[in-house]
C-alpha distance (Angstrom), angle and dihedral (degrees) to the residues before:
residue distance angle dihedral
X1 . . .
X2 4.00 . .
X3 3.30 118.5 .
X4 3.83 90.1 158.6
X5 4.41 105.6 169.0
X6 3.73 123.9 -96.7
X7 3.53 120.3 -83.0
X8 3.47 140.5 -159.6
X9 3.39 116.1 -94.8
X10 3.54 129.3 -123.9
X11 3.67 107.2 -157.5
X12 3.73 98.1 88.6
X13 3.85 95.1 -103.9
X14 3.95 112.8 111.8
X15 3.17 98.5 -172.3
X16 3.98 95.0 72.0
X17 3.89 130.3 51.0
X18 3.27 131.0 -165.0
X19 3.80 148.8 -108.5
X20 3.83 130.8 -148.9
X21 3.38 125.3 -147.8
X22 3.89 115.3 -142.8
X23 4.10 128.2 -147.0
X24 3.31 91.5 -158.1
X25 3.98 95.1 -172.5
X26 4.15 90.4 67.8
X27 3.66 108.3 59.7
X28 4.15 95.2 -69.9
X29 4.02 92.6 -65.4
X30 3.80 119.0 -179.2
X31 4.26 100.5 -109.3
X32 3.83 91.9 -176.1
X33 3.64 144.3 -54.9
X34 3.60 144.9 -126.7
X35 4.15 130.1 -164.8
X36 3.70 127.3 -139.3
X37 3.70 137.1 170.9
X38 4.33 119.8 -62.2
X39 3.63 99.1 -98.9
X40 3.25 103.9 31.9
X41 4.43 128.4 104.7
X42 3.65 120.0 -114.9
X43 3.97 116.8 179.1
X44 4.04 126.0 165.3
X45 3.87 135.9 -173.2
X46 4.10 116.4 -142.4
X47 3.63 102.6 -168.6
X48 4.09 128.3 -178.7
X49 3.54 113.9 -167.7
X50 4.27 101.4 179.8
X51 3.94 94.9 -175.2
X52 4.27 82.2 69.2
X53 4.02 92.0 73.9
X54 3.90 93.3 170.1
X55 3.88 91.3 52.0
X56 3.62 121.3 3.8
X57 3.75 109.1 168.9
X58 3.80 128.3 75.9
X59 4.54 108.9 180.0
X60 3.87 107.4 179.5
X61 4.27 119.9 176.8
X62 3.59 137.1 -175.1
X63 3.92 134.2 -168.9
X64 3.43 121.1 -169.9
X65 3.91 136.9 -176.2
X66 4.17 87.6 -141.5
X67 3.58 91.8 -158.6
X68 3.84 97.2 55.9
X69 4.03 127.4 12.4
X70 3.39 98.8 -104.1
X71 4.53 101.9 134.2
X72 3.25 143.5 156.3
X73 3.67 115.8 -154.7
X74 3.76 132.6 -167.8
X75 3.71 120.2 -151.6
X76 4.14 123.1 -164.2
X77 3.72 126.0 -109.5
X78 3.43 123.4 -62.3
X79 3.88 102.5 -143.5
X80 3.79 117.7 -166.6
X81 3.31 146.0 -155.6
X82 4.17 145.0 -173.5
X83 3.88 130.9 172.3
X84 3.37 127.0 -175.7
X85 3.39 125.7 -125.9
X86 3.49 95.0 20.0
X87 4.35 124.3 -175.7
X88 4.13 87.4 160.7
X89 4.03 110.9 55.5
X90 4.02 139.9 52.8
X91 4.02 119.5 -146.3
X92 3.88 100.3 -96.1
X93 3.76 96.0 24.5
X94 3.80 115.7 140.3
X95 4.13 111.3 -125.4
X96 3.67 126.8 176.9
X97 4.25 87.2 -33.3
X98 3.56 94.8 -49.1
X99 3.67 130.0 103.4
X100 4.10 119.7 -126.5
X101 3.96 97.6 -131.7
X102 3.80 127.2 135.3
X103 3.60 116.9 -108.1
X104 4.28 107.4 -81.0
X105 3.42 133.9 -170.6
X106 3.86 125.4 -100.3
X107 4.21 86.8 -96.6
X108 3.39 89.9 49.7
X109 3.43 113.2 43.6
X110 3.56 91.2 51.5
X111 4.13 98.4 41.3
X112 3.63 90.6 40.6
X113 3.28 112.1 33.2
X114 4.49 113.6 19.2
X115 3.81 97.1 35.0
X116 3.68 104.9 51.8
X117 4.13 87.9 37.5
X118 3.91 90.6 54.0
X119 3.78 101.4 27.4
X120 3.73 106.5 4.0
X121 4.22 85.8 113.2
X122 3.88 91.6 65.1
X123 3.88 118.9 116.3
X124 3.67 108.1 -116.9
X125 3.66 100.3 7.7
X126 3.87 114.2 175.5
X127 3.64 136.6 159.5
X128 3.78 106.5 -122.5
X129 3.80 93.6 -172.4
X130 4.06 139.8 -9.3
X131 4.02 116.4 -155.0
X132 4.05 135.5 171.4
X133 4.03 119.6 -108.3
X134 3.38 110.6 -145.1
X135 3.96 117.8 -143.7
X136 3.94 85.0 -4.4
X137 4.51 84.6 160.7
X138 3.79 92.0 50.6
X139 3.76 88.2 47.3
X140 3.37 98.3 49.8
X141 3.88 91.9 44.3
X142 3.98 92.9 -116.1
X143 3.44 98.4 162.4
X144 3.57 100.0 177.5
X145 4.00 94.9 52.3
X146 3.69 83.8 61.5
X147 4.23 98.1 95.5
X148 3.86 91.0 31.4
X149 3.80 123.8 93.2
X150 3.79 97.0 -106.4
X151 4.08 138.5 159.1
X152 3.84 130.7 -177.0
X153 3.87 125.0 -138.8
X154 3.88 141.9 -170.6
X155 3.81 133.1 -161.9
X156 4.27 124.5 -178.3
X157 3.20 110.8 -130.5
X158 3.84 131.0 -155.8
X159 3.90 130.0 -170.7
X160 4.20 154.3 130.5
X161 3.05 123.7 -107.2
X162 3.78 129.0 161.1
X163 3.81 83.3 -4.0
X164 3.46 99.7 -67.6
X165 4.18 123.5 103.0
X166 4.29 122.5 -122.0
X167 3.18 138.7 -178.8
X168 3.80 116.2 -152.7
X169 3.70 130.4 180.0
X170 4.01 121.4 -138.2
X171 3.35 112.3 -141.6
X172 4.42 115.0 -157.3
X173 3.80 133.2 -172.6
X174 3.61 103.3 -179.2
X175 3.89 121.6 -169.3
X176 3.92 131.5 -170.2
X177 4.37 125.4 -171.3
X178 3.36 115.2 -152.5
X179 4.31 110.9 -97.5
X180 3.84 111.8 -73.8
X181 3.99 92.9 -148.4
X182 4.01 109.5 -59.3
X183 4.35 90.3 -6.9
X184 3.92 134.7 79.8
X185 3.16 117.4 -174.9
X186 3.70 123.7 -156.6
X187 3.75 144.1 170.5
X188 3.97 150.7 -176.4
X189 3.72 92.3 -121.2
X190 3.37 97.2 -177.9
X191 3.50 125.3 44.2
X192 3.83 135.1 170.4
X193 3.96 145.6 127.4
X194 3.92 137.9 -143.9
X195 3.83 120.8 -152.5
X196 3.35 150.8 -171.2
X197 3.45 149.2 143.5
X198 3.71 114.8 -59.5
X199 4.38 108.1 -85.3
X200 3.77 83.4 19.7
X201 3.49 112.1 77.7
X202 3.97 98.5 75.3
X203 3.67 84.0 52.7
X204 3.97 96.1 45.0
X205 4.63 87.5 43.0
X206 3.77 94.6 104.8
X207 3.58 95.3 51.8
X208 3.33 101.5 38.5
X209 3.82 99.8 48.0
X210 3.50 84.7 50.5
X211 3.37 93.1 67.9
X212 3.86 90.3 49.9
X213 3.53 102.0 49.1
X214 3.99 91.9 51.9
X215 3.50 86.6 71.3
X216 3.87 107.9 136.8
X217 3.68 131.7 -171.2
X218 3.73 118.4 -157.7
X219 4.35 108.3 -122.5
X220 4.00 97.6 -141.0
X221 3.43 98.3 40.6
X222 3.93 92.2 53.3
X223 3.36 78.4 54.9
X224 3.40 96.6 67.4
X225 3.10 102.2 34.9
X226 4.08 87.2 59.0
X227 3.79 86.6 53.5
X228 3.68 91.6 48.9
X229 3.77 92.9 50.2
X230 3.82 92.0 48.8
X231 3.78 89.5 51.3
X232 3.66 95.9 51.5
X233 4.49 86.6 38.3
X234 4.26 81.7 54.9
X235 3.82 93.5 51.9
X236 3.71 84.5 -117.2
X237 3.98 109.6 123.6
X238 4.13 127.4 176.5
X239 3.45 116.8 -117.1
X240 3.86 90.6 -110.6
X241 4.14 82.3 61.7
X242 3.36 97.1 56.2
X243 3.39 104.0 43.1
X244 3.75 81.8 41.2
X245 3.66 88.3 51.9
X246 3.57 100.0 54.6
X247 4.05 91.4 48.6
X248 3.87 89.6 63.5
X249 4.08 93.9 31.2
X250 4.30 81.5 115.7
X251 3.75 95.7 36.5
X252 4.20 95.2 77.0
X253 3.43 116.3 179.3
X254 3.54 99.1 -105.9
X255 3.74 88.6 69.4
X256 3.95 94.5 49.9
X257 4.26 82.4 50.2
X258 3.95 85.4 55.6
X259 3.83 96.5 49.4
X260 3.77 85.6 43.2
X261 3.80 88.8 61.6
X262 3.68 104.2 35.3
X263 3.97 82.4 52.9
X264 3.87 95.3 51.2
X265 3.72 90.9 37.3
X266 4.00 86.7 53.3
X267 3.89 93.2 45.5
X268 3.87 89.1 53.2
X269 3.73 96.2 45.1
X270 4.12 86.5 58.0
X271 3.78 89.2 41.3
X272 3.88 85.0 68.5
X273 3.42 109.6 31.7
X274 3.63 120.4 -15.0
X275 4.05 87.3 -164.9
X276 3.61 101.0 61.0
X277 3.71 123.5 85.7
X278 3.61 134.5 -164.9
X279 3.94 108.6 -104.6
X280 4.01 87.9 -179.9
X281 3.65 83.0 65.4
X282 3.46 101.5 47.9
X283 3.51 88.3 51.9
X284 3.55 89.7 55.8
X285 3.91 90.6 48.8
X286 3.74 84.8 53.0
X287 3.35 103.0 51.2
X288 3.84 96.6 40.8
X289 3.97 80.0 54.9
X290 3.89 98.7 54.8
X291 3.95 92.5 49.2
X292 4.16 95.6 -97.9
X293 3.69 92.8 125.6
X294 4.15 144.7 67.3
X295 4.08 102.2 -163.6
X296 3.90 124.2 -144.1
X297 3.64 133.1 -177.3
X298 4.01 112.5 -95.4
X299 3.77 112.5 178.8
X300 4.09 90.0 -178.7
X301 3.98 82.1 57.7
X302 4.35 110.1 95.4
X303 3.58 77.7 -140.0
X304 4.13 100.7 38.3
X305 4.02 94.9 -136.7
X306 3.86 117.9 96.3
X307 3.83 115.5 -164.8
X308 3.96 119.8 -134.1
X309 3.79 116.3 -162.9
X310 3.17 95.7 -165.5
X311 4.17 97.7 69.2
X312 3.74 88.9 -136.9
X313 3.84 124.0 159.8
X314 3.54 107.0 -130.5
X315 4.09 126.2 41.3
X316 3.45 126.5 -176.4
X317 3.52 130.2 -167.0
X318 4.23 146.5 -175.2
X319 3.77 95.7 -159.4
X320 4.00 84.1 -88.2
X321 3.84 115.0 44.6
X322 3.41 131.2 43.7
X323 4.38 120.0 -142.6
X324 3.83 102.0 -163.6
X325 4.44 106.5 -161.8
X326 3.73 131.5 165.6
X327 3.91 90.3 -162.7
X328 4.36 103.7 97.4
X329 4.18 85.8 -161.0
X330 4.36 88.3 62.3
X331 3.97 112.3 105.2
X332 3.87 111.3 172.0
X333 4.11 83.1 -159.0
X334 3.95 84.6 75.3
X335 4.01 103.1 29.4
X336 3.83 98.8 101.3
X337 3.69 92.4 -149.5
X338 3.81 84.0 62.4
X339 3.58 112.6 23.8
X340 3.53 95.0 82.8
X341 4.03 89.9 59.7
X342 3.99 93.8 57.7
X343 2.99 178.4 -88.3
X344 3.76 92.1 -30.8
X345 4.03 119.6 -157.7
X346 3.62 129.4 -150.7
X347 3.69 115.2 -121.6
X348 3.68 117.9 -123.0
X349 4.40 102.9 -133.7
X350 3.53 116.9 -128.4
């Protein structure tokens, strides 16, 4: 995690500085920057994961005013991908860094897929409005979006959390190649959210888009991070990525996704009240501790564990529910009563 020190900033306006984000796997090069206003905390996560050949690099950023909740927060591509007819891959599964969905429109890629991965475990979480953005690419100065079939999206956002009420707005640039044979790949290419506390967020836009527009990506090393990804796309890998490789064989992504969370959910919690704590979790610490518990991986969890009370073997789950079975033959895919409300994931046990 980067939590490389203010600079200066060199766009002429002094009343921002500005954060560098680090790839710390080629020699400490500057990846790209953002500003945001003196005072405030930026951190970012540059991660390479070379076992993901087809999309190796997950960048996530966050800058916060630490004495309100005012944030902007930049989440990593969402790479996609969809194959047609298909014996090998589940909807939702997790292949090579890509995701096996079927193509979506801007709405729905971003209502149905981003929000309820990055805040689907808020209490009260609700959509308050959905809207088209126009030329978001050109905006946003994505040059290479420009001769790719592309369209940018935004959803408002209400929810608790921690007690207190925001509104956030989710922020989508979704892209789509033309099929490749029997595959289309697709992806949110653009990702990112504004927030504030709920009636404050209109009043808090100026500043906060600021921050997301100053968004800066550094030419030569996007250069080698191209090469890098063409290497790994080739099947031909450096030395330095395979012995990289097999350091972070048991580090998967989905982990780094959870620590991702559990570290923004932590930063928000001392955003609002750094005296508080969460006695629902302590509970859950305490029963886990006396025996009350059987733990599975939940990546739609802030703090990717779910807790089943009823110690059975096998959990299933759609990202929303939870079907809890002792029978190893029981696949919610094919249960007609439940099909219909899928695709349904097996939990990993912890």
């Amino acid at each position: 995690m980067n939590q490389f020190p203010a600079q200066p900033n060199t766009s002429g306006d002094a009343r921002f500085v500005t954060h560098h984000i680090i790839d710390e796997y080629h020699q400490g090069m500057i990846a790209a920057t953002f500003e945001h206003p003196p005072g405030w905390r930026a951190q970012s996560q540059l991660v390479w994961n070379f076992q993901d050949t087809a999309h190796a690099l997950q960048v996530y950023a966050l800058a916060f005013d630490p004495n309100g909740v005012e944030a902007c927060a930049f989440m990593p591509v969402e790479s996609c991908f969809w194959l047609q007819p298909s014996f090998f891959y589940t909807p939702g599964q997790k292949h090579r860094g890509q995701t096996y969905l079927p193509p979506m429109s801007a709405p729905d890629a971003l209502t149905q897929f981003a929000i309820p991965k990055y805040r689907g475990d808020r209490w009260n979480l609700r959509i308050v409005f959905l809207q088209p953005v126009p030329n978001m690419a050109q905006m946003l100065g994505i040059n290479w979006l420009m001769g790719v079939r592309n369209e940018g999206v935004m959803a408002r956002l209400e929810y608790e959390e921690n007690g207190q009420q925001f509104e956030e707005d989710f922020y989508a640039c979704v892209m789509w190649h033309p099929p490749i044979g029997e595959q289309t790949n697709w992806a949110l290419a653009k990702l990112f959210s504004l927030r504030a506390a709920r009636g404050q967020l209109d009043a808090s836009r100026q500043e906060l888009w600021r921050v997301a527009t100053s968004w800066q990506t550094n030419p030569q090393w996007v250069q080698l991070a191209e090469q890098v990804q063409q290497q790994l796309h080739a099947g031909v890998m450096t030395q330095f990525a395979i012995n990289d490789a097999v350091r972070r064989a048991q580090n998967k992504m989905g982990q780094q996704l959870r620590e991702y969370r559990e570290w923004e959910s932590g930063l928000h919690q001392q955003m609002v009240n750094d005296r508080w704590a969460s006695q629902e979790r302590i509970n859950e610490r305490r029963g886990e501790a006396l025996g009350g518990y059987q733990r599975f991986e939940d990546p739609n969890s802030a703090f990717g564990v779910h807790y089943d009370k009823s110690l059975s073997k096998y959990s299933w789950t759609n990202g929303y529910r939870w079907i809890h079975q002792n029978n190893p033959l029981y696949d919610p895919n094919t249960d007609p009563n439940e099909s219909r409300n899928g695709p349904w994931t097996l939990a990993n046990p912890l």
